[in-house]
C-alpha positions as CSV (number, residue, x, y, z in Angstrom):
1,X,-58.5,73.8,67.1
2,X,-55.1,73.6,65.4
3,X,-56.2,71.8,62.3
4,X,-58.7,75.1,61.8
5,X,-55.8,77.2,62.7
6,X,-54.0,75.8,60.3
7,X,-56.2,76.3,57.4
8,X,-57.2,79.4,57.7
9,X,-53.3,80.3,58.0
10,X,-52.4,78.3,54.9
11,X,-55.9,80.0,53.3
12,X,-54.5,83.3,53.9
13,X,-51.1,82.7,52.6
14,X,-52.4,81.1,49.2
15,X,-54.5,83.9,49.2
16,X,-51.4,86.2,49.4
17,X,-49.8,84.5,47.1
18,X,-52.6,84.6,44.6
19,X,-52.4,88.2,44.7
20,X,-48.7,88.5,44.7
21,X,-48.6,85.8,41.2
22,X,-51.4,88.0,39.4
23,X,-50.2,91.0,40.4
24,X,-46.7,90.5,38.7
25,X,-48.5,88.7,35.4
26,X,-50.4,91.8,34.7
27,X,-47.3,94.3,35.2
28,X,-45.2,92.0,33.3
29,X,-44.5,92.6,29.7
30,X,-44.3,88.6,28.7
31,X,-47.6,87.0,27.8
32,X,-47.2,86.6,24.6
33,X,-43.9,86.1,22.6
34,X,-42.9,86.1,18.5
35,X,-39.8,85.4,17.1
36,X,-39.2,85.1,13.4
37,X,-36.8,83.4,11.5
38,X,-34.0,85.2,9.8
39,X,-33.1,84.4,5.7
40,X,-31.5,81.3,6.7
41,X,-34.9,80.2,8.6
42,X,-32.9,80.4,11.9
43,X,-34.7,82.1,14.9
44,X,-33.0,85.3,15.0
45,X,-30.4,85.3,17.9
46,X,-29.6,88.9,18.6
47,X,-33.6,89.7,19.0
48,X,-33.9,92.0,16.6
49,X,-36.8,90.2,14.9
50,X,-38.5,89.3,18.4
51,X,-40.7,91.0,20.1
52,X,-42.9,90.7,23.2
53,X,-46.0,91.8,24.8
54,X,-48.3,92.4,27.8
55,X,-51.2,93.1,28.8
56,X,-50.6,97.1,27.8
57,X,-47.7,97.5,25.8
58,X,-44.9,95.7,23.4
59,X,-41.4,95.9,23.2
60,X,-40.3,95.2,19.8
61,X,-36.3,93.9,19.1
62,X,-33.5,95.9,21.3
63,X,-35.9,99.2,21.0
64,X,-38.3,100.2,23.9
65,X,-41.4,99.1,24.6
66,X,-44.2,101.2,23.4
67,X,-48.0,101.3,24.9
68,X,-50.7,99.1,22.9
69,X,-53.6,100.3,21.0
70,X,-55.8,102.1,23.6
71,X,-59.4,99.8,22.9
72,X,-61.3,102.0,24.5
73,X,-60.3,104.8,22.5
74,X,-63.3,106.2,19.9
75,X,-61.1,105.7,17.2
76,X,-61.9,102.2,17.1
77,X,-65.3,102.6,16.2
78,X,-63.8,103.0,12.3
79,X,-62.1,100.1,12.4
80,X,-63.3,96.9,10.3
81,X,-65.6,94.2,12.4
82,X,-63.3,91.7,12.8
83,X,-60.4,94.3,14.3
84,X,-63.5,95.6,16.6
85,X,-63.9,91.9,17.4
86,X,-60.2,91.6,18.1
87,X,-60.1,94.9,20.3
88,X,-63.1,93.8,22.2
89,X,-61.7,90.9,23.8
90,X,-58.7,92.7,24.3
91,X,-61.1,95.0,26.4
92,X,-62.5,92.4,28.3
93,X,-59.2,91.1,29.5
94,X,-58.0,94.1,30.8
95,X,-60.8,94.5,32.6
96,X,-60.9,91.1,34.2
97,X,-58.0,90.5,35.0
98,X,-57.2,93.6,37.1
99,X,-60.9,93.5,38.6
100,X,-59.6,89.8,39.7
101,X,-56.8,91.4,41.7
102,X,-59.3,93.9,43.5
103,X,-61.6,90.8,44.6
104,X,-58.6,88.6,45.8
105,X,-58.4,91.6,48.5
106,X,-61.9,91.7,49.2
107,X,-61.9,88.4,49.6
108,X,-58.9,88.3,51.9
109,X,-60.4,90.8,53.8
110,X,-63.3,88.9,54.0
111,X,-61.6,85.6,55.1
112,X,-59.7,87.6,58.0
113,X,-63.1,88.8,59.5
114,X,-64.5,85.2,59.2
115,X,-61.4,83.9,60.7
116,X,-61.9,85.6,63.8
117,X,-65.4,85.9,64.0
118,X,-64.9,81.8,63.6
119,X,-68.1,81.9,61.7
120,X,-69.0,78.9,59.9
121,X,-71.5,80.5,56.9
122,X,-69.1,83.3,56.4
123,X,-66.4,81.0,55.8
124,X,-68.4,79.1,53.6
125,X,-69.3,82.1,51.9
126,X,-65.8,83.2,51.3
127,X,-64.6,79.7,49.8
128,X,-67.2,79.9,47.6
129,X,-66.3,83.6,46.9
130,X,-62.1,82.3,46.0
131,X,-64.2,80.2,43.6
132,X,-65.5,81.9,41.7
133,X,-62.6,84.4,41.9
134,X,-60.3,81.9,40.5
135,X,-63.0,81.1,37.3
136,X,-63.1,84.7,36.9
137,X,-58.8,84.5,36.6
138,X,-59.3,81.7,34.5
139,X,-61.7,83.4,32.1
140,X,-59.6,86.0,31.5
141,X,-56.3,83.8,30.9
142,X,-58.8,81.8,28.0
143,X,-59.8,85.1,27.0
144,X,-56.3,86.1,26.1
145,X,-55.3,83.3,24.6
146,X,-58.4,83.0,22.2
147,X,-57.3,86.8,21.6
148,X,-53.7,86.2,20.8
149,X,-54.7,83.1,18.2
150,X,-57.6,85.5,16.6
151,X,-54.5,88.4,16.2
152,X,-52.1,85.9,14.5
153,X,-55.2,84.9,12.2
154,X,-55.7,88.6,10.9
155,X,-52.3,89.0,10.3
156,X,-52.1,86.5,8.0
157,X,-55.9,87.2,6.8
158,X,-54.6,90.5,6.3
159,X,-50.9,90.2,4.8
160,X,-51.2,86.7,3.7
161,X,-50.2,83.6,5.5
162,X,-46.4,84.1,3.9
163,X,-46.6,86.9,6.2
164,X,-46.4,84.6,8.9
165,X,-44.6,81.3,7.7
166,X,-41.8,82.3,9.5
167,X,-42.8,83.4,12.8
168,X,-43.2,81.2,15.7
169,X,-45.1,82.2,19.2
170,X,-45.5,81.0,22.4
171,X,-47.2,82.3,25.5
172,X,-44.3,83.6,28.3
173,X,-43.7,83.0,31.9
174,X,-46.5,86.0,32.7
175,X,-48.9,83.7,31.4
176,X,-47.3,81.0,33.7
177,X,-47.7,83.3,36.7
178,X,-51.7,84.0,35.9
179,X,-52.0,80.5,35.9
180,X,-50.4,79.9,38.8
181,X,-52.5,82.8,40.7
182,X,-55.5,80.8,39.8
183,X,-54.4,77.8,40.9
184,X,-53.7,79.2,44.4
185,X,-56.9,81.3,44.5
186,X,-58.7,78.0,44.0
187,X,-56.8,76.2,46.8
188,X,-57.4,79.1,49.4
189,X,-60.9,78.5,48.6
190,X,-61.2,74.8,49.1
191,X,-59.0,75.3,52.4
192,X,-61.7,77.6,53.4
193,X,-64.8,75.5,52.7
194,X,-62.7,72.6,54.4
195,X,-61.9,74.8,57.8
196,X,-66.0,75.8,57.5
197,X,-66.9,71.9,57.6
198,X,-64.3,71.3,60.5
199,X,-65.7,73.9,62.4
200,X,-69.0,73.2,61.7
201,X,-68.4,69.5,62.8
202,X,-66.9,70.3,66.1
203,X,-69.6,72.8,66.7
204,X,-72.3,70.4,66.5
205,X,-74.0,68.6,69.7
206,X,-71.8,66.0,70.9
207,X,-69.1,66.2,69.5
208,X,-66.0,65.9,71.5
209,X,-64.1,68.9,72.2
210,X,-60.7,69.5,70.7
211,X,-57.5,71.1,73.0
212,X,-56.9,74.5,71.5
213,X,-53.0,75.1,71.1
Protein backbone atom coordinates (compact mmCIF):
# COMPACT_ATOMS: atom_id res chain seq x y z
CA UNK A 1 0.00 0.00 0.00
CA UNK A 2 1.47 3.47 -0.50
CA UNK A 3 0.15 5.06 2.62
CA UNK A 4 2.33 2.00 4.54
CA UNK A 5 5.07 2.74 2.16
CA UNK A 6 5.02 6.00 3.15
CA UNK A 7 5.29 5.56 6.84
CA UNK A 8 7.68 3.27 7.16
CA UNK A 9 9.88 5.66 4.76
CA UNK A 10 9.05 8.81 6.76
CA UNK A 11 9.67 6.23 10.10
CA UNK A 12 13.09 5.56 8.90
CA UNK A 13 14.05 8.96 8.03
CA UNK A 14 12.90 10.48 11.55
CA UNK A 15 14.65 7.66 12.80
CA UNK A 16 17.80 8.88 10.94
CA UNK A 17 17.39 12.03 11.95
CA UNK A 18 17.07 11.11 15.62
CA UNK A 19 20.30 9.67 15.38
CA UNK A 20 22.00 12.30 13.36
CA UNK A 21 20.42 15.30 16.16
CA UNK A 22 21.76 13.13 19.24
CA UNK A 23 24.69 12.22 17.85
CA UNK A 24 25.86 15.94 17.32
CA UNK A 25 24.38 17.04 21.00
CA UNK A 26 26.62 14.62 22.70
CA UNK A 27 29.94 15.56 20.63
CA UNK A 28 29.05 19.09 20.93
CA UNK A 29 30.62 21.22 23.59
CA UNK A 30 27.37 23.59 24.28
CA UNK A 31 24.89 22.29 26.84
CA UNK A 32 25.44 24.36 29.20
CA UNK A 33 26.68 28.01 29.03
CA UNK A 34 27.96 30.93 31.86
CA UNK A 35 28.86 34.24 31.35
CA UNK A 36 29.64 36.70 34.07
CA UNK A 37 29.46 40.19 34.31
CA UNK A 38 32.47 42.34 34.17
CA UNK A 39 32.99 45.43 37.02
CA UNK A 40 30.55 47.43 35.30
CA UNK A 41 27.87 44.44 35.54
CA UNK A 42 28.10 44.12 31.75
CA UNK A 43 28.21 40.60 30.26
CA UNK A 44 31.76 40.37 29.33
CA UNK A 45 32.05 40.85 25.47
CA UNK A 46 35.42 39.53 24.42
CA UNK A 47 34.53 35.98 26.36
CA UNK A 48 37.05 35.96 28.64
CA UNK A 49 34.75 35.52 31.59
CA UNK A 50 32.53 32.82 29.64
CA UNK A 51 32.81 29.56 29.42
CA UNK A 52 31.03 26.48 28.04
CA UNK A 53 30.49 22.94 28.50
CA UNK A 54 29.49 19.42 27.28
CA UNK A 55 28.83 16.44 28.04
CA UNK A 56 32.90 15.64 28.60
CA UNK A 57 34.81 18.69 28.69
CA UNK A 58 34.75 22.69 29.11
CA UNK A 59 36.29 25.39 27.34
CA UNK A 60 36.79 28.22 29.52
CA UNK A 61 37.32 32.13 27.83
CA UNK A 62 39.63 32.22 24.53
CA UNK A 63 41.73 29.12 26.15
CA UNK A 64 41.16 25.43 25.14
CA UNK A 65 38.80 23.28 26.21
CA UNK A 66 39.91 20.86 28.81
CA UNK A 67 38.31 17.22 29.67
CA UNK A 68 35.75 17.14 32.80
CA UNK A 69 36.24 15.48 36.05
CA UNK A 70 36.39 11.70 35.11
CA UNK A 71 33.14 10.45 37.59
CA UNK A 72 34.13 7.24 37.41
CA UNK A 73 37.43 7.81 38.55
CA UNK A 74 38.23 6.24 42.44
CA UNK A 75 39.14 9.49 43.39
CA UNK A 76 35.76 10.41 43.94
CA UNK A 77 35.06 8.24 46.55
CA UNK A 78 36.85 11.07 48.99
CA UNK A 79 34.86 13.56 47.88
CA UNK A 80 32.06 15.16 50.24
CA UNK A 81 28.27 13.50 49.70
CA UNK A 82 26.77 16.09 48.08
CA UNK A 83 29.77 16.41 45.23
CA UNK A 84 29.31 12.39 45.12
CA UNK A 85 25.63 13.25 44.57
CA UNK A 86 26.62 15.81 41.92
CA UNK A 87 29.15 13.38 40.11
CA UNK A 88 26.57 10.63 40.16
CA UNK A 89 24.16 12.13 38.02
CA UNK A 90 26.69 13.35 35.90
CA UNK A 91 27.41 9.50 35.56
CA UNK A 92 24.12 8.60 34.78
CA UNK A 93 23.90 11.01 31.89
CA UNK A 94 26.76 9.97 30.18
CA UNK A 95 25.69 6.73 30.23
CA UNK A 96 22.23 7.38 28.93
CA UNK A 97 22.53 9.35 26.66
CA UNK A 98 25.22 7.59 24.50
CA UNK A 99 23.36 4.06 25.28
CA UNK A 100 20.20 6.10 23.65
CA UNK A 101 22.24 6.45 20.39
CA UNK A 102 23.23 2.66 20.37
CA UNK A 103 19.27 1.76 20.64
CA UNK A 104 18.16 4.26 18.00
CA UNK A 105 20.31 1.72 15.65
CA UNK A 106 18.95 -1.21 17.04
CA UNK A 107 15.86 -0.06 16.62
CA UNK A 108 16.35 1.17 13.03
CA UNK A 109 17.60 -2.07 12.40
CA UNK A 110 14.83 -3.50 13.72
CA UNK A 111 12.24 -1.31 11.86
CA UNK A 112 14.05 -2.30 8.45
CA UNK A 113 13.55 -6.12 9.05
CA UNK A 114 9.80 -5.42 10.03
CA UNK A 115 9.44 -3.29 7.01
CA UNK A 116 10.14 -5.98 4.76
CA UNK A 117 9.00 -8.75 6.57
CA UNK A 118 5.62 -6.49 6.57
CA UNK A 119 4.90 -7.89 9.94
CA UNK A 120 2.33 -6.33 11.87
CA UNK A 121 3.52 -7.33 15.78
CA UNK A 122 7.10 -6.57 14.92
CA UNK A 123 6.15 -3.30 13.86
CA UNK A 124 4.20 -2.85 16.77
CA UNK A 125 6.94 -3.90 18.76
CA UNK A 126 9.35 -1.44 17.30
CA UNK A 127 7.02 1.68 17.76
CA UNK A 128 6.69 0.78 21.16
CA UNK A 129 10.55 0.24 21.25
CA UNK A 130 11.09 4.36 19.59
CA UNK A 131 8.95 4.88 22.78
CA UNK A 132 10.48 4.17 25.10
CA UNK A 133 13.80 5.09 23.41
CA UNK A 134 12.74 8.63 23.23
CA UNK A 135 11.69 8.59 27.41
CA UNK A 136 15.01 7.16 27.84
CA UNK A 137 16.50 10.54 25.64
CA UNK A 138 14.22 12.50 27.64
CA UNK A 139 15.49 11.17 30.95
CA UNK A 140 18.72 11.94 30.37
CA UNK A 141 18.07 15.65 28.97
CA UNK A 142 16.02 16.12 32.73
CA UNK A 143 18.85 14.50 34.21
CA UNK A 144 21.25 17.11 32.99
CA UNK A 145 19.46 19.81 33.71
CA UNK A 146 18.62 18.80 37.37
CA UNK A 147 22.58 18.24 37.31
CA UNK A 148 23.52 21.61 35.98
CA UNK A 149 20.96 23.57 38.65
CA UNK A 150 22.45 21.22 41.64
CA UNK A 151 26.28 22.46 40.31
CA UNK A 152 25.31 26.20 40.33
CA UNK A 153 23.75 25.48 43.98
CA UNK A 154 27.19 24.13 45.33
CA UNK A 155 29.03 26.80 43.96
CA UNK A 156 27.33 29.14 45.72
CA UNK A 157 26.79 26.66 48.93
CA UNK A 158 30.44 26.44 48.64
CA UNK A 159 31.82 30.13 47.80
CA UNK A 160 28.84 31.92 48.85
CA UNK A 161 26.02 33.08 46.74
CA UNK A 162 28.17 36.53 45.95
CA UNK A 163 30.18 33.98 44.16
CA UNK A 164 27.51 33.81 41.81
CA UNK A 165 25.48 37.13 41.72
CA UNK A 166 27.00 37.89 38.74
CA UNK A 167 26.94 35.03 36.54
CA UNK A 168 24.06 34.21 34.28
CA UNK A 169 23.46 30.59 32.54
CA UNK A 170 21.54 29.27 30.03
CA UNK A 171 21.38 25.83 28.40
CA UNK A 172 23.01 26.00 24.48
CA UNK A 173 21.79 24.89 21.09
CA UNK A 174 23.25 21.08 22.14
CA UNK A 175 20.61 20.91 24.46
CA UNK A 176 18.28 22.12 21.58
CA UNK A 177 19.48 19.30 19.36
CA UNK A 178 18.86 16.48 22.30
CA UNK A 179 15.58 17.74 22.39
CA UNK A 180 14.94 17.72 19.06
CA UNK A 181 16.37 13.90 18.68
CA UNK A 182 13.66 12.97 21.10
CA UNK A 183 11.07 14.59 19.50
CA UNK A 184 11.79 12.78 16.24
CA UNK A 185 12.53 9.43 17.95
CA UNK A 186 8.99 9.73 19.40
CA UNK A 187 7.35 10.50 15.93
CA UNK A 188 9.24 7.56 14.16
CA UNK A 189 7.60 5.61 16.76
CA UNK A 190 4.03 6.65 16.46
CA UNK A 191 4.47 6.41 12.47
CA UNK A 192 5.30 2.92 13.17
CA UNK A 193 2.50 1.92 15.41
CA UNK A 194 0.22 3.87 12.87
CA UNK A 195 1.72 1.82 9.59
CA UNK A 196 1.22 -1.58 12.12
CA UNK A 197 -2.69 -0.55 12.52
CA UNK A 198 -2.89 0.17 8.60
CA UNK A 199 -1.56 -3.00 7.90
CA UNK A 200 -3.19 -4.80 10.27
CA UNK A 201 -6.59 -3.27 8.92
CA UNK A 202 -6.04 -4.14 5.41
CA UNK A 203 -4.93 -7.62 6.42
CA UNK A 204 -8.01 -8.45 8.01
CA UNK A 205 -11.05 -10.62 6.31
CA UNK A 206 -12.82 -8.44 4.02
CA UNK A 207 -11.31 -5.70 3.73
CA UNK A 208 -10.91 -4.32 0.34
CA UNK A 209 -7.66 -4.60 -1.31
CA UNK A 210 -5.58 -1.57 -1.91
CA UNK A 211 -3.49 -1.05 -5.53
CA UNK A 212 0.18 -1.30 -4.61
CA UNK A 213 2.24 1.54 -6.40
Amino acid sequence: MARLGALLLAAALGALLSFALLAAAVASDYWYILEVADAGNRTSRDGQLSSHSGLWRICEGQNSCIPLIDPFASEVLDASASVRHLLSLHRAVMVVLPLSLILIVCGWICGLLSSLARSGPLLLFTGCYFLLGGTLTLAGISVYIHYSHLALAETARQYGPRHVQDVRISFGWSVALAWGSCASEALSGTLLLTAARALGLSQQPGAPHSVVV
